[in-house]
C-alpha atoms as one frame of an Amber mdcrd trajectory, in Angstrom:
protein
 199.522 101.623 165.933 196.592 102.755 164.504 195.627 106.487 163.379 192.580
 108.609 164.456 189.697 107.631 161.722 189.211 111.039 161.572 191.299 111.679
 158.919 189.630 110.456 156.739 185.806 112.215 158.279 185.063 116.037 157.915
 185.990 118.326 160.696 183.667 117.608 163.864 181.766 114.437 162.350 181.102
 111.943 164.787 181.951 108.479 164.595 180.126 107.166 161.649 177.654 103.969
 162.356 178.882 101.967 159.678 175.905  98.959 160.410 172.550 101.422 160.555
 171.448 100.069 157.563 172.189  96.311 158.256 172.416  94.390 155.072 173.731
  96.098 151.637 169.782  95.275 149.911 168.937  97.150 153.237 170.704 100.050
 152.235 170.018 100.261 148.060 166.527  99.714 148.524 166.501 102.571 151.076
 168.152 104.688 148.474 165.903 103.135 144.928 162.698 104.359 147.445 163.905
 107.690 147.565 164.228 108.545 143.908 163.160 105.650 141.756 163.913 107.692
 138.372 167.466 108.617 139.275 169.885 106.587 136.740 171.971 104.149 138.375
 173.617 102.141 135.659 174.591 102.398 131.821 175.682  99.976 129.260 175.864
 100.814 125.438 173.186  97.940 124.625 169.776  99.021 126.800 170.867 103.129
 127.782 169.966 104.080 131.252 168.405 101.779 134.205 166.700 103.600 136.806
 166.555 102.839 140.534 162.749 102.121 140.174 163.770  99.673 137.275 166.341
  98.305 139.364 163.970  97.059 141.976 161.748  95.737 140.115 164.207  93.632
 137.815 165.904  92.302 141.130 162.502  91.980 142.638 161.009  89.847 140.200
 164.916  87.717 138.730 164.394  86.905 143.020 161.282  85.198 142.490 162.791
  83.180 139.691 165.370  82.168 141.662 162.555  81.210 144.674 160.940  79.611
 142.231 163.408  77.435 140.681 164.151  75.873 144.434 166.825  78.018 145.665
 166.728  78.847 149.225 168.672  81.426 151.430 172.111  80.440 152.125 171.831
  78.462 149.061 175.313  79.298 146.696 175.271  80.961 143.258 178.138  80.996
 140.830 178.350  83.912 138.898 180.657  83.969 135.817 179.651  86.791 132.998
 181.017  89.911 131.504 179.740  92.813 133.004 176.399  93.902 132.100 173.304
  95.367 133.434 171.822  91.663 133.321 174.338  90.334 135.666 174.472  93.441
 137.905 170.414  92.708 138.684 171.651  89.080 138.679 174.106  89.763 141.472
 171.658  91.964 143.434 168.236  89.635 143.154 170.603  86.706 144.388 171.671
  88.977 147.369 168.273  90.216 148.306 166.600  86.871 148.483 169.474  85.324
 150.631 171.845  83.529 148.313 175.588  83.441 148.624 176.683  84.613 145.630
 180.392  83.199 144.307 181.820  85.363 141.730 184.268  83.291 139.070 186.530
  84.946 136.682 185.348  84.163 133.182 189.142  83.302 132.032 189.072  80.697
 134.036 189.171  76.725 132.878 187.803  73.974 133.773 190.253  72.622 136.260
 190.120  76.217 138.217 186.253  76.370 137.323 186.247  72.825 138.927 188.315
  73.135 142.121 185.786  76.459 143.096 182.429  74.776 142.107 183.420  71.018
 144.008 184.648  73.377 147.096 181.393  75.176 147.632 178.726  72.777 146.099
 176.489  75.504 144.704 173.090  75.168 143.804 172.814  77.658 140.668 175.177
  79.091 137.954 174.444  81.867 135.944 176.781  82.281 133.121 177.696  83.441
 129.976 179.447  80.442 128.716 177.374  77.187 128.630 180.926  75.463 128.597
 181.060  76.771 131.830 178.181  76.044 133.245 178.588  72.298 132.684 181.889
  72.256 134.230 179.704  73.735 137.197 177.204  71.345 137.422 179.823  68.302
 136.483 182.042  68.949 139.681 179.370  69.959 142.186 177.813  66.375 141.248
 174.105  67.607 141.988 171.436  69.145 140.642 172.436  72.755 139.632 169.835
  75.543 137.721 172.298  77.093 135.261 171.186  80.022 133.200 172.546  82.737
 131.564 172.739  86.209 132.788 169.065  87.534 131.751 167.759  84.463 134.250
 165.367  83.486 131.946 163.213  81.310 134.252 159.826  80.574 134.917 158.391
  83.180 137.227 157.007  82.386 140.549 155.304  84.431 143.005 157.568  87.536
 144.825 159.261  85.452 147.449 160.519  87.465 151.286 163.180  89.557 150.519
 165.956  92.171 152.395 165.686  90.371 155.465 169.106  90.187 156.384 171.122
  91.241 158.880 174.521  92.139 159.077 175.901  88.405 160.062 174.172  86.607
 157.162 176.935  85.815 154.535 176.947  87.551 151.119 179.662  86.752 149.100
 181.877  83.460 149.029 185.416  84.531 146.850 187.956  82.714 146.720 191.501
  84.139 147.034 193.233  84.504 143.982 195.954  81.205 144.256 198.956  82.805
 143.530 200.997  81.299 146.556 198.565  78.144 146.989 195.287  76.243 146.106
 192.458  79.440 146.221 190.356  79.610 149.724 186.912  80.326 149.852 186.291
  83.689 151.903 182.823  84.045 153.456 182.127  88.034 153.336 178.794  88.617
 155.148 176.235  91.316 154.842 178.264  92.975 157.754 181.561  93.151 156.140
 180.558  94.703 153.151 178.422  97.234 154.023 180.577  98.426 156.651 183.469
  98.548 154.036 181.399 100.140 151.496 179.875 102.553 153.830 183.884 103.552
 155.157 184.762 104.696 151.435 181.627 106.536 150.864 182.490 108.183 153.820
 186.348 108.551 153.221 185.993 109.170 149.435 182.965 111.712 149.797 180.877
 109.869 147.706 177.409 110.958 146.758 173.993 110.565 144.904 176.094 113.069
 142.659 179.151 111.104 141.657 179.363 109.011 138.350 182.005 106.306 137.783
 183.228 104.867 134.681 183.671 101.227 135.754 186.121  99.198 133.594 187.339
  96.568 136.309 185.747  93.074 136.235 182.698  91.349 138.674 183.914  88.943
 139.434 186.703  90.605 142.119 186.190  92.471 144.926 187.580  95.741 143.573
 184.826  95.677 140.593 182.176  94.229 142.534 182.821  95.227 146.429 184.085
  98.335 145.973 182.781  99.936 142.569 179.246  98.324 142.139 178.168  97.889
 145.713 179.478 101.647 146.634 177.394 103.022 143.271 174.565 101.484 145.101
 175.514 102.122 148.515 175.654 105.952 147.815 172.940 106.485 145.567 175.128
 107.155 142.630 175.441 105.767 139.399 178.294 104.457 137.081 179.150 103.661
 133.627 179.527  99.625 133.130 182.348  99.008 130.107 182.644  95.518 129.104
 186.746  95.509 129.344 189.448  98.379 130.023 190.551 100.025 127.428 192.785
 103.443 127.828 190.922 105.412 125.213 187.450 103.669 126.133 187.847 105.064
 129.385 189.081 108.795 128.535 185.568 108.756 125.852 183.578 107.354 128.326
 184.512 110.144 130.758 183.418 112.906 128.567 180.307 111.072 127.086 178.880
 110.741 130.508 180.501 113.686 132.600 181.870 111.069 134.719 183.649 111.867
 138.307 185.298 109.203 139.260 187.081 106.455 137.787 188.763 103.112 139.925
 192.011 101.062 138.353 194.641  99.066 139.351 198.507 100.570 138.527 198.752
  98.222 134.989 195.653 100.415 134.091 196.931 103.516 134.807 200.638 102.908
 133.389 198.315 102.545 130.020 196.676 105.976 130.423 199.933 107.404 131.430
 201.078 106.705 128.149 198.234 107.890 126.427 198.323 111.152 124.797 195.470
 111.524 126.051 196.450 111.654 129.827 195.468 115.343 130.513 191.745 114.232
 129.794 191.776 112.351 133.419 191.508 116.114 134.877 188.392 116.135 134.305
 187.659 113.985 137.076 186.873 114.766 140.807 189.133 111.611 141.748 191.327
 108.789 140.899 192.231 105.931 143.193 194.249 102.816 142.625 194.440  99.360
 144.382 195.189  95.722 143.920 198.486  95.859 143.415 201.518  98.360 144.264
 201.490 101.887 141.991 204.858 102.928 141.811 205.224 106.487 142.850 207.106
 107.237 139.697 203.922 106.322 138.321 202.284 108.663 140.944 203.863 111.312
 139.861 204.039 110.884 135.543 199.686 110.894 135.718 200.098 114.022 138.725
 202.395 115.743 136.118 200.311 114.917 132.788 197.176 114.477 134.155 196.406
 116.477 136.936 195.168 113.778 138.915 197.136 113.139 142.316 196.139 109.307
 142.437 194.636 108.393 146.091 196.079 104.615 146.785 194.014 102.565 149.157
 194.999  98.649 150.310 192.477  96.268 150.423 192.273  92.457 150.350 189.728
  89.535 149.746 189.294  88.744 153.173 189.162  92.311 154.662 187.906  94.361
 151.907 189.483  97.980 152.326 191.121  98.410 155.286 193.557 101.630 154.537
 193.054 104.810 152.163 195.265 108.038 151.529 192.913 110.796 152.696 190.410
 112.424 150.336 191.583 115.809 152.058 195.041 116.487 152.769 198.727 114.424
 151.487 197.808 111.505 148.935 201.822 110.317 149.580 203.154 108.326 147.039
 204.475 104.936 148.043 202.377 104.655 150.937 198.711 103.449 151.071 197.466
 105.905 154.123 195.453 105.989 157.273 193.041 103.196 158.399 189.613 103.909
 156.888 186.746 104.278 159.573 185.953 101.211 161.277 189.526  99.518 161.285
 192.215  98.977 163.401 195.651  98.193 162.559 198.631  97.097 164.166 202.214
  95.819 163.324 203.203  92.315 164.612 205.466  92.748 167.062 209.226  91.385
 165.415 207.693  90.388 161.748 206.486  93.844 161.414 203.178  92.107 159.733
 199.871  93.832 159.030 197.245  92.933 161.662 193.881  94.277 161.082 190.737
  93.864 162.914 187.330  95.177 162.649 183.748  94.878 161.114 185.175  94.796
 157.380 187.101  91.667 158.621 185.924  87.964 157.221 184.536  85.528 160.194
 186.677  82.597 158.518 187.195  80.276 155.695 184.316  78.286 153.760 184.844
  74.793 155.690 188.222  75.396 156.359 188.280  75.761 160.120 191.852  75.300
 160.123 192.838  77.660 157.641 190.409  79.997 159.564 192.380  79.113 163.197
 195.912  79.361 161.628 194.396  83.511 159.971 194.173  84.943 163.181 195.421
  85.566 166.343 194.601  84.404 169.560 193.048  87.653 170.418 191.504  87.932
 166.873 193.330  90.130 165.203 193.736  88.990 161.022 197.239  88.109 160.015
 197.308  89.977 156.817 200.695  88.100 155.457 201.778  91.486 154.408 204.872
  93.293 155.701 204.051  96.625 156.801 205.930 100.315 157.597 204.734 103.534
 159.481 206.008 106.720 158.486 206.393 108.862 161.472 202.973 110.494 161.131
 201.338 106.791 160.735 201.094 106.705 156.961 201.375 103.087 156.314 203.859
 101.536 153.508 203.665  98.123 152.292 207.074  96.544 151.962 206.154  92.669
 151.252 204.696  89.800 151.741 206.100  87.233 154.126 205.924  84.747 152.103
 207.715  86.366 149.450 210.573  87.209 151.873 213.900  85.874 150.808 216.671
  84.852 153.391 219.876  85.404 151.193 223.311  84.663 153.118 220.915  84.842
 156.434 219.726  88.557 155.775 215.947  89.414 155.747 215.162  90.694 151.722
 211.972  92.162 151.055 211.481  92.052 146.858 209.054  95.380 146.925 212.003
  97.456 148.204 214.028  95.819 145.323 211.802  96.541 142.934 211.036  99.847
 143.752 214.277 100.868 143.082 214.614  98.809 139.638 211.663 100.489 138.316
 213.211 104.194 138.745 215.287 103.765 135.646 213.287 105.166 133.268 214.012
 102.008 130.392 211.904  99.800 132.946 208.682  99.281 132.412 208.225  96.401
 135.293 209.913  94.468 137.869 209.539  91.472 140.052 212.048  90.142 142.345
 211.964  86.398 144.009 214.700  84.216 145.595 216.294  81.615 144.019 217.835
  78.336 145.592 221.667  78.777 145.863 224.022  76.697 147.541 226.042  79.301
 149.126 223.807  82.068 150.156 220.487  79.471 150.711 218.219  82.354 148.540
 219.826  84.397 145.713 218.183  88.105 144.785 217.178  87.782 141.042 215.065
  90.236 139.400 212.705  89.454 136.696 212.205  92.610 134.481 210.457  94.306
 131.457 212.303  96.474 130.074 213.494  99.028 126.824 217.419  99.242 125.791
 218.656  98.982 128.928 221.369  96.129 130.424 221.702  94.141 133.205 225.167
  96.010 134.305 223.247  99.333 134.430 220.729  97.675 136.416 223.264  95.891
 138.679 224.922  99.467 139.321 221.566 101.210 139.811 220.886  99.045 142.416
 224.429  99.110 144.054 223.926 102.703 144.322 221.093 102.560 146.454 220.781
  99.399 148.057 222.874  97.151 150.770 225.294  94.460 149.138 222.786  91.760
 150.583 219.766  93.417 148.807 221.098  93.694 145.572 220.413  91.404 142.427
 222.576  88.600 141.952 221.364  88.061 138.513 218.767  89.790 135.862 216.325
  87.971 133.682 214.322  90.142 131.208 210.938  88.898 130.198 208.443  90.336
 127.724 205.700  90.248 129.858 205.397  89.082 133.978 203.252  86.623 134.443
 200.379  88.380 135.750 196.413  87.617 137.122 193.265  88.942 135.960 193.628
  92.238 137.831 197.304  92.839 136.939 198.684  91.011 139.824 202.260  89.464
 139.142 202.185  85.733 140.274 205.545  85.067 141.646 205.425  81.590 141.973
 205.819  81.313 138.567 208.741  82.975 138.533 210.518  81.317 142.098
């Protein structure tokens, strides 16, 4: 099943061509040529960068790059706080050609290791030299590593923005929580038509400013926030890390509109008493993880803001959004976005998807890449997915995640969901647990306030069938969680 697109479009606009531009350098140099004074970007250490400063920065940390020896197709770890620097980084790499292969700063040198020996690149430009040797240890070649400013020798202004929509952009690698991280290859293609979906779904314009607070080196911070400033002609507000009252100042400072989180971000403004201050802007939306619709409704209530939820992943990019106009439904994520099609496996109930946001395969991993989709090429999402009647789409679980407890199908997200409605819990993860009688049992990992594991055990009798309930209760201080607020269950199974 998979909704009309127009949903998410105006009355009466035609399908959208989500590919004129070709390339996403094809379609921010379009927009820097139009205006070259408009601000696009803002840090606290240089003020303002224009569009016309933009292009020339990229234009000329390109020829660097040509100069150094790097060729198109040629990869480019990038590992640095956010920053102006590394934004022009990111973009100059793009325009020439690279591959560009963003790495989470946190990360150590086995992790740094495994990603750099994977994709042998030939530059690194980070903020930690640490880093940067671990780089150029495991790739076991000659590697140009430089800091974010790319302080190289110049070279003459090499061809750039000749790309087309096949010629591969980005190289992530999935985040590892079930399994050893896979590298993604996200071409030209795939992200502009993503990009150019939300601008259309989210109503985007030269107009709109966003506060951005979530990291580079994912695809929510980079693939969705920078590239969408760019994509739309708008500009946005680069903060080195989230904090709740960072964000709410930076809003005001800057007359922001718009402002992108994930649900650990917004449980911290919720308890803010500063929450109301989030009215001020024109829209909310939250993704990479599950936003309870308690949560939903606590920021709708204090905050005026009715939170639009989208679903997204690595290897798709966004593929479903609540509407801009009409029901933002809590607990689902919404309608396919324009471009996408979606279907439910037929007896697994899994998210297919399909379409020009979808990855062509697997960095040398052509069985990895045969085993992700179907025969007839649709992506096997390895989430569990539900339609309301009207086609709003709910995301129960992930397969892999499903537990098989006395020979009855357990999804944890329906588990949780109904853990986190008592108001003393802050956070809850569910997993199965080897047990000789009933192969899996149901335990639930949980933060919580003054509250007991009988009150949660009769909660969940309440509501949920004898097989779904938890068998036992462990409360944590903290889940173990990923850069981007993820829980990683396998630490917990």
């Amino acid at each position: 099943m998979s909704p009309d697109w127009s949903a998410h479009l105006p009355p009466g606009t035609p399908a959208p061509d989500l590919l004129a531009d070709r390339s996403l350098p094809g379609s921010w140099t379009r927009r820097w040529a139009e205006d070259g004074r408009a601000r696009v970007l803002f840090e606290d250490a240089t003020g303002w960068t224009t569009a016309g400063e933009l292009e020339e920065r990229t234009t000329t940390v390109a020829g660097r790059y040509a100069a150094a020896g790097l060729v198109r197709g040629d990869r480019l770890v990038l590992s640095a706080a956010a920053s102006v620097d590394l934004v022009v980084a990111h973009v100059a790499a793009l325009r020439l050609g690279l591959v560009v292969v963003p790495v989470n700063g946190a990360y150590g040198q086995r992790e740094v290791a495994a990603v750099a020996s994977d994709c042998t690149p030939r530059a690194a430009v980070v903020d930690s030299a640490q880093c940067g040797a671990w780089v150029a240890e495991a790739t076991g070649g000659p590697v140009v590593v430089t800091g974010p400013d790319v302080d190289l020798p110049r070279g003459p202004e090499p061809v750039l923005d000749d790309l087309g929509p096949d010629d591969p952009a980005l190289l992530v690698y999935t985040s590892g929580t079930t399994g050893a991280p896979k590298g993604a290859v996200l071409s030209h293609g795939n992200l502009l038509a993503s990009v150019e979906a939300v601008r259309l779904a989210w109503r985007w314009t030269p107009a709109d400013r966003l506060v951005l607070a979530l990291p580079l080196f994912h695809v929510h911070g980079l693939g969705v926030g920078l590239h969408g400033t760019l994509t739309a002609g708008a500009s946005a507000v680069l903060r080195p890390r989230f904090d709740a009252a960072d964000l709410l100042d930076s809003v005001r400072e800057h007359d922001a509109s718009l402002w992108f989180g994930v649900p650990t971000m917004y449980a911290r403004v919720a308890g803010s008493p500063r929450l109301g201050e989030l009215a001020r802007l024109r829209l909310c939306v939250s993704g990479s993880a599950p936003l309870s619709p308690e949560l939903w409704s606590a920021v709708a209530e204090g905050g005026g803001q009715r939170i639009l939820e989208r679903y997204g992943m690595t290897e798709t990019l966004m593929n479903v959004s609540n509407p801009y106009d009409g029901e933002r439904r809590p607990g689902t994520v919404g309608l396919p976005l324009p471009g996408v099609e979606l279907r439910l496996a037929d007896g697994t109930d899994e998210v297919l998807l399909r379409g020009p946001n979808v990855m062509r395969g697997y960095w040398q991993r052509p069985e990895a890449t045969a085993a992700a989709f179907t025969e007839d090429g649709w992506f096997l999402s390895g989430d569990v997915g539900a339609h309301d009647p009207d086609g709003y789409l709910r995301i129960v679980g992930r397969r892999k995640e499903l537990i098989i407890s006395g020979g009855y199908n357990v999804y944890p997200r329906e588990v949780e969901d109904v853990l986190r409605t008592h108001p003393g819990v802050r956070d809850a993860a569910v997993v199965g647990r080897p047990d000789a009688v009933w192969g899996e049992r149901v335990t639930a990992f949980v933060e919580a306030d003054g509250v007991s594991e009988a009150e949660l055990l009769e909660l969940a009798a309440g509501q949920l069938a004898p097989y779904k309930r938890p068998r036992a209760v462990v409360f944590v201080d903290a889940l173990p969680r990923n850069a981007l607020g993820k829980v990683v269950k396998g630490e917990l199974a």
